[in-house]
C-alpha positions, 0 to 999 in steps of 0.5 A: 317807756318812752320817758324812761329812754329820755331820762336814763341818757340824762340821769346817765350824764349826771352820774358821770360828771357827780362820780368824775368830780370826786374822783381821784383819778381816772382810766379809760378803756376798750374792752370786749371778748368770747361769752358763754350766754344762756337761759335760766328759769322754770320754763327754760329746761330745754334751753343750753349754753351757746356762744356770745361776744361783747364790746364795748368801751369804760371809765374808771374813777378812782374814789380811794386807793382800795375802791372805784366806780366803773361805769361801761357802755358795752354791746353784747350778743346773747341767747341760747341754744334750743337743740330738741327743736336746732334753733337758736335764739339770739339777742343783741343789747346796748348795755349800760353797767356800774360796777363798783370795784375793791381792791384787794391788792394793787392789780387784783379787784372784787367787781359787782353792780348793776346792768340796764340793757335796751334790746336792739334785735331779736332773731331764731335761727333755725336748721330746720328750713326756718331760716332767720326769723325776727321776734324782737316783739316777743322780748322785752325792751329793757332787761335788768340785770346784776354782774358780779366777778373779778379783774386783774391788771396784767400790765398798766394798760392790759386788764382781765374780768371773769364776771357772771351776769344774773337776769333779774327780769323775764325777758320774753313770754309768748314766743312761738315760731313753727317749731319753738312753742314757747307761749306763756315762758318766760325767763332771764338771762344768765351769762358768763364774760371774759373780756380783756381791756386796753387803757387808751391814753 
């Protein structure tokens, strides 16, 4: 594991300097906004949708009039929402996603690619005197995940992306706290984005 963190940042780097070399054009920007965050999975039944955010920021390189590659660095809140027990489980992520984007017309895109998140916190915060515990030890490091959406360019510098994030790997097993007994669960993550992005010049 501790290779994968060397070699990701790198190989990260390369990408970029590969894609912006052929690119014929390019756009950055801010982004962030609201996200409906929650789990899927055989044992996640008893979990509900709650409320998360993302920011962060992206590059656009633009391969051919209808096609470009976008990768993001983004920090996103997310988690779900356990109401049989009042407690929530809130997970933090550094996301690192490509998105690869067709254009259909001039300002309105298909959107779809992969997404590597390293977790940086893990919490349950309960109403039931538990308070915040922390339990990034019971979650995994790395989550993998597919995005798949739409964008729209509202202005030259204003855009906006609908894009459904799917968990392709568990996330967790053996989370137990006094009232979340969860040993042996597992399950992924599934969320839904909003976010409007700001080119910088």
């Amino acid at each position: 594991m501790k290779k994968l963190y060397k070699v990701l940042p790198f190989a990260f780097i390369v990408f970029l300097s590969t894609v912006s070399a052929n690119a014929q054009d390019h756009i950055f920007r801010l982004k962030g906004g609201p996200s409906l965050v929650n789990f899927i999975g055989n044992d996640a039944k008893d979990a509900s949708s709650k409320i998360g955010y993302q920011l962060g920021m992206l590059i656009e390189f633009r391969l051919t009039e209808n096609f470009s590659i976008q990768p993001e660095l983004v920090y996103s809140k997310e988690g779900a929402r356990f109401d049989k027990v009042d407690e929530d489980i809130n997970l933090s992520y550094a996301n690192l996603p490509v998105i690869g984007k067709y254009y259909a017309s001039k300002n309105f895109s298909f959107q779809a690619g992969p997404q590597l998140g390293l977790l940086t916190g893990a919490n349950v915060n309960g109403e039931n005197g538990d308070g915040q515990i922390k339990v990034e030890d019971y979650f995994s490091t790395l989550n993998l995940t597919f995005n798949i959406g739409m964008g729209l360019n509202i202005t030259e510098k204003i855009g906006l992306d609908l894009r459904y994030n799917l968990g392709i790997t568990n996330v967790s097993d053996d989370l137990e706290t006094t009232y979340l007994k969860l040993k042996g669960a597992t399950f992924r993550t599934s969320n839904l984005f909003l976010s409007l992005a700001y080119t910088i010049e």
